[in-house]
One Martini backbone bead per residue (centre of mass of N, CA, C, O) as a GRO file, in nm:
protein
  272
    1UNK     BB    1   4.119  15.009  -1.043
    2UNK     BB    2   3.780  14.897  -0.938
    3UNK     BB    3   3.507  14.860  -1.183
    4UNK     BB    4   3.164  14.802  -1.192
    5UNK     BB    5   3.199  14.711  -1.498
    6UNK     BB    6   3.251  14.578  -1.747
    7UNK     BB    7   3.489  14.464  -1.972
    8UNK     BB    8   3.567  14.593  -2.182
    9UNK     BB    9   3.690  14.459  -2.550
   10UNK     BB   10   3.792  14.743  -2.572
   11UNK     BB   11   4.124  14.981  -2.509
   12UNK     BB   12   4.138  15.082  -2.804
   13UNK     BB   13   4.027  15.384  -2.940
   14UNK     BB   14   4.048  15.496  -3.280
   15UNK     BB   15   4.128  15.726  -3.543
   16UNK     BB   16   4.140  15.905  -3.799
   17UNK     BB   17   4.275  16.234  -3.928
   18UNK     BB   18   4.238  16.538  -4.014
   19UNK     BB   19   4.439  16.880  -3.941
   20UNK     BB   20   4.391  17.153  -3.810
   21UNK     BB   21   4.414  17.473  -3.769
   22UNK     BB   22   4.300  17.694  -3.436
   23UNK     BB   23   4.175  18.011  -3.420
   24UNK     BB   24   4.063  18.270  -3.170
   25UNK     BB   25   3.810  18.452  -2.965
   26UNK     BB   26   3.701  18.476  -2.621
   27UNK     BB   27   3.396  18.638  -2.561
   28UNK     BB   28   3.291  18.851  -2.340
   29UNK     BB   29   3.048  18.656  -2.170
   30UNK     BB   30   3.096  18.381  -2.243
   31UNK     BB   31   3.170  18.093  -2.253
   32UNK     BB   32   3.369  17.841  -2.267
   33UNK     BB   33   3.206  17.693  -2.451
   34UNK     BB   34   3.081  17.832  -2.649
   35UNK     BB   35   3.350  17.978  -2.762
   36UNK     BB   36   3.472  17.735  -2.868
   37UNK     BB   37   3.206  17.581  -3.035
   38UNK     BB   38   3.287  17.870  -3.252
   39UNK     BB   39   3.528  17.794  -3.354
   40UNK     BB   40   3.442  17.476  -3.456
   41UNK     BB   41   3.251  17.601  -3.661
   42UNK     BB   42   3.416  17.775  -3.842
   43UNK     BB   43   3.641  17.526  -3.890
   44UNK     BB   44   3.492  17.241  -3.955
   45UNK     BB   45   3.500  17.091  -3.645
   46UNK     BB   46   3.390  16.821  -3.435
   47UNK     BB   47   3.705  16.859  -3.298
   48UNK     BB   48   3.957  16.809  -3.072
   49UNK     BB   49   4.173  17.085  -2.937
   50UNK     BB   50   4.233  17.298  -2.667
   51UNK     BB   51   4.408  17.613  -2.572
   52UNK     BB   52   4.356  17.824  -2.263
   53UNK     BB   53   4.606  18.006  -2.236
   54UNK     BB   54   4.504  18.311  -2.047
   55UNK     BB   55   4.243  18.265  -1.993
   56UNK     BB   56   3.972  18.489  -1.785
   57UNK     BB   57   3.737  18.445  -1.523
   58UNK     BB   58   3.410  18.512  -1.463
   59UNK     BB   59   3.359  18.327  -1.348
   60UNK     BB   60   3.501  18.013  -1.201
   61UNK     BB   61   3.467  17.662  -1.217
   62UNK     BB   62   3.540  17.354  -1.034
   63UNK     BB   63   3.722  17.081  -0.964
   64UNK     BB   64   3.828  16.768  -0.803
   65UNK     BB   65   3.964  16.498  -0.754
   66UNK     BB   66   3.809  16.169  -0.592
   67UNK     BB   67   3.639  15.975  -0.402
   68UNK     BB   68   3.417  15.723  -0.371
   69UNK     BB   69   3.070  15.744  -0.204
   70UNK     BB   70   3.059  15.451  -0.370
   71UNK     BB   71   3.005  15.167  -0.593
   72UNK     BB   72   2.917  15.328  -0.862
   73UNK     BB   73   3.228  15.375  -0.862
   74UNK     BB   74   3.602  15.436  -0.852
   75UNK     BB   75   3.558  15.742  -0.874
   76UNK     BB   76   3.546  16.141  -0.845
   77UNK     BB   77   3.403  16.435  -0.729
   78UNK     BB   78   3.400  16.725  -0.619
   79UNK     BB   79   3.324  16.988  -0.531
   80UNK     BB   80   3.281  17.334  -0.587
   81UNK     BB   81   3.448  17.548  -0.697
   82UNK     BB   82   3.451  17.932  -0.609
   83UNK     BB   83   3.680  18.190  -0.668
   84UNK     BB   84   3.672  18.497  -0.632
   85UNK     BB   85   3.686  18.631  -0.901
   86UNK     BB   86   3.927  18.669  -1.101
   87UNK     BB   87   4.082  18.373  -1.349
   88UNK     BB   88   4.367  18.260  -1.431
   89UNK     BB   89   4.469  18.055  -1.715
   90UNK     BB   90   4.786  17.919  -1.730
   91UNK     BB   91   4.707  17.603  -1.820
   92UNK     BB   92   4.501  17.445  -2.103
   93UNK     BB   93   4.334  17.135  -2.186
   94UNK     BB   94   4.048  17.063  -2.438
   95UNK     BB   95   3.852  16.809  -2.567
   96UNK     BB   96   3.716  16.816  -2.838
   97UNK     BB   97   3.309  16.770  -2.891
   98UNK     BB   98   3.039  16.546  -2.850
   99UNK     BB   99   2.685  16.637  -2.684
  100UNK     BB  100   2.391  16.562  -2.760
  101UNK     BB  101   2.462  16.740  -3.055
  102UNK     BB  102   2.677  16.868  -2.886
  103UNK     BB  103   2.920  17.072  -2.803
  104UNK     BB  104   3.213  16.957  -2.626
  105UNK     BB  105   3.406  16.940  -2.330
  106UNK     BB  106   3.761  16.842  -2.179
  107UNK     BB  107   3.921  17.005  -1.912
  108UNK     BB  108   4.281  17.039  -1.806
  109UNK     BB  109   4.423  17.274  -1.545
  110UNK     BB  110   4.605  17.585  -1.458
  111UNK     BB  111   4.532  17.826  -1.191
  112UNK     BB  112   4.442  18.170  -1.048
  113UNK     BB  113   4.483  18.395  -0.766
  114UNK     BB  114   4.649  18.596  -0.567
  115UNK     BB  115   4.929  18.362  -0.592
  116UNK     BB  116   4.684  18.111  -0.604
  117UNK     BB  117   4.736  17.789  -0.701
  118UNK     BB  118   4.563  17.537  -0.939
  119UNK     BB  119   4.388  17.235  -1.011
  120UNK     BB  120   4.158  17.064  -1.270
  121UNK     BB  121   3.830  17.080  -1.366
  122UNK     BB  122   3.651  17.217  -1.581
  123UNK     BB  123   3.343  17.412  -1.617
  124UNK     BB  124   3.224  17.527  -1.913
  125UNK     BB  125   2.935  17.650  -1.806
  126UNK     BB  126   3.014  17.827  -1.571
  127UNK     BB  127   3.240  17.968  -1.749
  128UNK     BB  128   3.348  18.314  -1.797
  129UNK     BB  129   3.443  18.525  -1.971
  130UNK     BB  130   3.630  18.839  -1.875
  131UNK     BB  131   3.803  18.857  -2.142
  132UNK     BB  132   3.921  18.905  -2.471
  133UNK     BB  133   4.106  18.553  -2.579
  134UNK     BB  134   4.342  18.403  -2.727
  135UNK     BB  135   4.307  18.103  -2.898
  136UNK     BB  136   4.452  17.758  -2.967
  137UNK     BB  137   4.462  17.433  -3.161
  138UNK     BB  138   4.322  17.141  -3.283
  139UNK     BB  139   4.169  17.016  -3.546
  140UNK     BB  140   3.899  16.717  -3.672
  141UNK     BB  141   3.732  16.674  -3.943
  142UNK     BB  142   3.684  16.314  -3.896
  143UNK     BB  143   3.723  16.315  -3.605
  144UNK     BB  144   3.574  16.249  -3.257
  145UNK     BB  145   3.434  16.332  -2.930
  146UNK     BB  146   3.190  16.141  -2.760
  147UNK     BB  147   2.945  16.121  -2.536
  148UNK     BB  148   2.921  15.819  -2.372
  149UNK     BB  149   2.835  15.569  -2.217
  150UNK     BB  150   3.020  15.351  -1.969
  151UNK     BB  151   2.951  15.053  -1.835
  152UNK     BB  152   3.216  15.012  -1.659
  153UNK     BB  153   3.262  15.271  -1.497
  154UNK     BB  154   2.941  15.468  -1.503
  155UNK     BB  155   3.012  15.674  -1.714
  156UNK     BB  156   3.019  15.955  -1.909
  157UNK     BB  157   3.207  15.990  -2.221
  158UNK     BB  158   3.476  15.978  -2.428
  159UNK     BB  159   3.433  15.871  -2.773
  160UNK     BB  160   3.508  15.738  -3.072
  161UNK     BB  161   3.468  15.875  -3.398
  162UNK     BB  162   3.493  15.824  -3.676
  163UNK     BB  163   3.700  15.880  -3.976
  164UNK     BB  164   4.006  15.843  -4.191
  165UNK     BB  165   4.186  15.676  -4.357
  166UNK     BB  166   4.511  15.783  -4.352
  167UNK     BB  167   4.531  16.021  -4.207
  168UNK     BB  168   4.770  16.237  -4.062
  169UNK     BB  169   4.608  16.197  -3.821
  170UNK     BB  170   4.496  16.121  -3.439
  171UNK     BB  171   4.244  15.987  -3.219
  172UNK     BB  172   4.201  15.879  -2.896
  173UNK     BB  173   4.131  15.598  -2.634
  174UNK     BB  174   4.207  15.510  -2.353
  175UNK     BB  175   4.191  15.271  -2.096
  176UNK     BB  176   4.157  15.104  -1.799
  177UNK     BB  177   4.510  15.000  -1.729
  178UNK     BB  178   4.655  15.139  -1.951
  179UNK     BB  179   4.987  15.197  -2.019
  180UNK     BB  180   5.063  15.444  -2.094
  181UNK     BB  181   5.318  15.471  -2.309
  182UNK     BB  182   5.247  15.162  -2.456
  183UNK     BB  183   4.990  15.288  -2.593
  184UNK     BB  184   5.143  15.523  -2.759
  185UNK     BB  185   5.372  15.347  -2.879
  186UNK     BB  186   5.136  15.154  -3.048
  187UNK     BB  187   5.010  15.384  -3.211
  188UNK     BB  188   5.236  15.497  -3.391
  189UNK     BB  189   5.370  15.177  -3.479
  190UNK     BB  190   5.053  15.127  -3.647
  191UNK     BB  191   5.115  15.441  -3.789
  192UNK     BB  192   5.432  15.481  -3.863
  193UNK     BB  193   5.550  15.669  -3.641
  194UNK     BB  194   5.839  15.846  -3.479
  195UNK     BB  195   5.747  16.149  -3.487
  196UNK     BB  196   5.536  16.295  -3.206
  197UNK     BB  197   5.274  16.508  -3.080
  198UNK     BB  198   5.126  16.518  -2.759
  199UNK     BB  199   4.734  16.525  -2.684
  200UNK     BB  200   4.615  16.566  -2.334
  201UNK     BB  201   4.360  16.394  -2.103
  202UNK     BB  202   4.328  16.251  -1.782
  203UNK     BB  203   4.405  15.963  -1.575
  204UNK     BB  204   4.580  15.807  -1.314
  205UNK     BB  205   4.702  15.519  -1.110
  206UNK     BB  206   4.940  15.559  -0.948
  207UNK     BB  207   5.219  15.754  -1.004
  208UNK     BB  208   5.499  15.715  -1.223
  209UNK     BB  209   5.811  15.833  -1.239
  210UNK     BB  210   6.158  15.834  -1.355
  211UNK     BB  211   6.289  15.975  -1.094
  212UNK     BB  212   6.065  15.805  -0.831
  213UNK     BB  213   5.824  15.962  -0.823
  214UNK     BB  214   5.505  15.962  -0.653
  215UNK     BB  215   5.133  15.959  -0.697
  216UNK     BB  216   4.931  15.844  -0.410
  217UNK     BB  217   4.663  15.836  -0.629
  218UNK     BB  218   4.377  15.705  -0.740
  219UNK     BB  219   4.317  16.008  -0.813
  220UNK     BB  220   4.315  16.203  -1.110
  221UNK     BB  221   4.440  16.505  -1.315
  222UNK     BB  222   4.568  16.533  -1.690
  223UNK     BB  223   4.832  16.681  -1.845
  224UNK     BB  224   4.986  16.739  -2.126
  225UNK     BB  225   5.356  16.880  -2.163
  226UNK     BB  226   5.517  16.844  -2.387
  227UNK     BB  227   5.459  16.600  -2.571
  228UNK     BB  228   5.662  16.295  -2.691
  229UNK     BB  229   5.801  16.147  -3.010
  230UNK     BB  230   6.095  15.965  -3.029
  231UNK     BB  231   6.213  15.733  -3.204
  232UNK     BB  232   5.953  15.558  -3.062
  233UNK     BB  233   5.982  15.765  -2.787
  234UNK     BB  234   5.829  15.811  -2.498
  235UNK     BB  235   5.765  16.155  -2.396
  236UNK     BB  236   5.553  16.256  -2.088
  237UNK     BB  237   5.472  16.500  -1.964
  238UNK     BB  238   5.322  16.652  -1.653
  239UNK     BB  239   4.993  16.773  -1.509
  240UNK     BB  240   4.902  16.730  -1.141
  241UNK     BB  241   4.614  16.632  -0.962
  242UNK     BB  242   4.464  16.539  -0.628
  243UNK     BB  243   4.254  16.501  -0.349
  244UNK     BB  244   4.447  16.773  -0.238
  245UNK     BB  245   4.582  17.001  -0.461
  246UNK     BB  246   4.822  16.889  -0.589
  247UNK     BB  247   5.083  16.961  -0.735
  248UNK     BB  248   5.237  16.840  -1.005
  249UNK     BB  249   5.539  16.695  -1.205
  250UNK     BB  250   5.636  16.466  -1.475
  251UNK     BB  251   5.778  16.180  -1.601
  252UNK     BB  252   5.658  15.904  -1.765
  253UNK     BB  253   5.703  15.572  -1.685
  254UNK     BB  254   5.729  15.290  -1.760
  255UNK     BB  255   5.470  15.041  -1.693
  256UNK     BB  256   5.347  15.268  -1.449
  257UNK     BB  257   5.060  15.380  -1.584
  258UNK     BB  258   4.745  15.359  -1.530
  259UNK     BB  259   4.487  15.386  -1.621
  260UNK     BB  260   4.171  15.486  -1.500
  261UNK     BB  261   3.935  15.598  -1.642
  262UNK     BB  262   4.078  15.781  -1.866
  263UNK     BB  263   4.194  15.889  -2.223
  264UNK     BB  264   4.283  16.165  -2.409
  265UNK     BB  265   4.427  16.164  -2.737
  266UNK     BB  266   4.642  16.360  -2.972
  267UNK     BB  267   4.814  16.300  -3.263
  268UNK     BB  268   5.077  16.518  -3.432
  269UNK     BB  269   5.299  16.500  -3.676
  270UNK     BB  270   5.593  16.569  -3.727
  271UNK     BB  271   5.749  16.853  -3.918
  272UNK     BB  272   6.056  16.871  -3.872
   0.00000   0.00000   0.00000
């Protein structure tokens, strides 16, 4: 994938936190922006993750990855989805952080209704909660994702602000070209952990699995599922989908999978 703005010199932006856990209900009504907005600040938390899983909207909005319209991006947006009546969340991660000085989220995930499932890129202001709904997440104290211009994309995107030296968890962004298994498994081994949890979601350019199965496209959507690192090896599976609304699985191979656009991910070491 080549972006149209200069190489940024930094490709790993990276922060300690503490993390805290995150609790509490998404209420008929609210925006799901809203509604996360409102649990991370009631947890004193100005980042993290929240996963959204069972929770049901009307409206619900998304988008899917798409082939760029012109030269100034190298991928885009699809249209709005915008699909009648309630829509079941099966699963979804979204990074949470500010934009312009308020809370701000970043969701990829699948859903469905009457039988049709979906995945995309939820649009958390126009999608409302329409029952009240427990939600979970992993708040991040002192490192948080902050939304700015990014030159090289010409994005404004996810980039890591703030954090505390030594604190026991991290958020990370990894940029377009790097390999997501080896930047996943050097910010463990630099950070000296060898067993943790992997949390997060970004795209892929043209995606090798391990089983040696392919998504050959240049645009994607992913969100990581049950990710981890065992004994310093990243193992990382993948909900995805292309810029056809097909949905993949799989664990990503190493060595062969470039970050497209951006990759946020939150590191959580293992209690186990």
């Amino acid at each position: 994938m080549v972006h149209p703005g200069p190489r940024a010199p930094e490709r790993v932006q990276a922060a300690r936190t503490r993390l805290v856990p995150v609790a509490g209900t998404l209420r008929t009504g609210e925006t799901a922006m809203a509604g996360v907005a409102r649990l991370f600040a009631e947890a004193g938390c100005p980042g993290g993750v929240v996963f959204l899983d069972g929770v049901t909207c009307d409206p619900m909005r998304y988008v899917l990855p798409a082939l760029s319209r012109d030269a100034s991006h190298a991928a885009w947006y699809s249209d709005t989805y915008a699909p009648a009546g309630p829509v079941r969340i099966e699963s979804a991660t979204a990074s949470v952080g500010q934009r312009d000085g308020a809370a701000f989220l970043h969701c990829h995930g699948i859903w469905g209704s009457g039988g049709q499932r979906a995945m995309g890129h939820l649009l958390p202001l126009d999608s409302v909660v329409a029952q009240d709904a427990p939600v979970t997440g992993i708040g991040a104290r002192d490192a948080w994702f902050d939304s700015r211009p990014d030159a090289e994309t010409n994005f404004t995107l996810f980039q890591v602000s703030g954090g505390l030296p030594e604190a026991p968890g991290l958020i990370a962004r990894i940029a377009p070209g790097g390999d997501v298994v080896t930047a996943v498994e050097a910010l463990c081994a630099e950070a000296g952990w060898t067993e943790v949890r992997i949390h997060g979601l970004g795209s892929i350019d043209h995606i090798l699995f391990t089983d040696g199965a392919r998504v050959d496209c240049l645009a994607t959507e992913l969100r990581f599922a049950s990710a981890r690192v065992e004994a310093s090896r990243a193992h990382l599976p993948i909900d995805v989908v292309d810029i056809d609304g097909t949905i993949f699985y799989g664990v990503l191979a190493r060595g062969a999978n470039p970050v497209g656009v951006t990759l946020e991910i939150l590191i959580e070491p293992s209690k186990d």
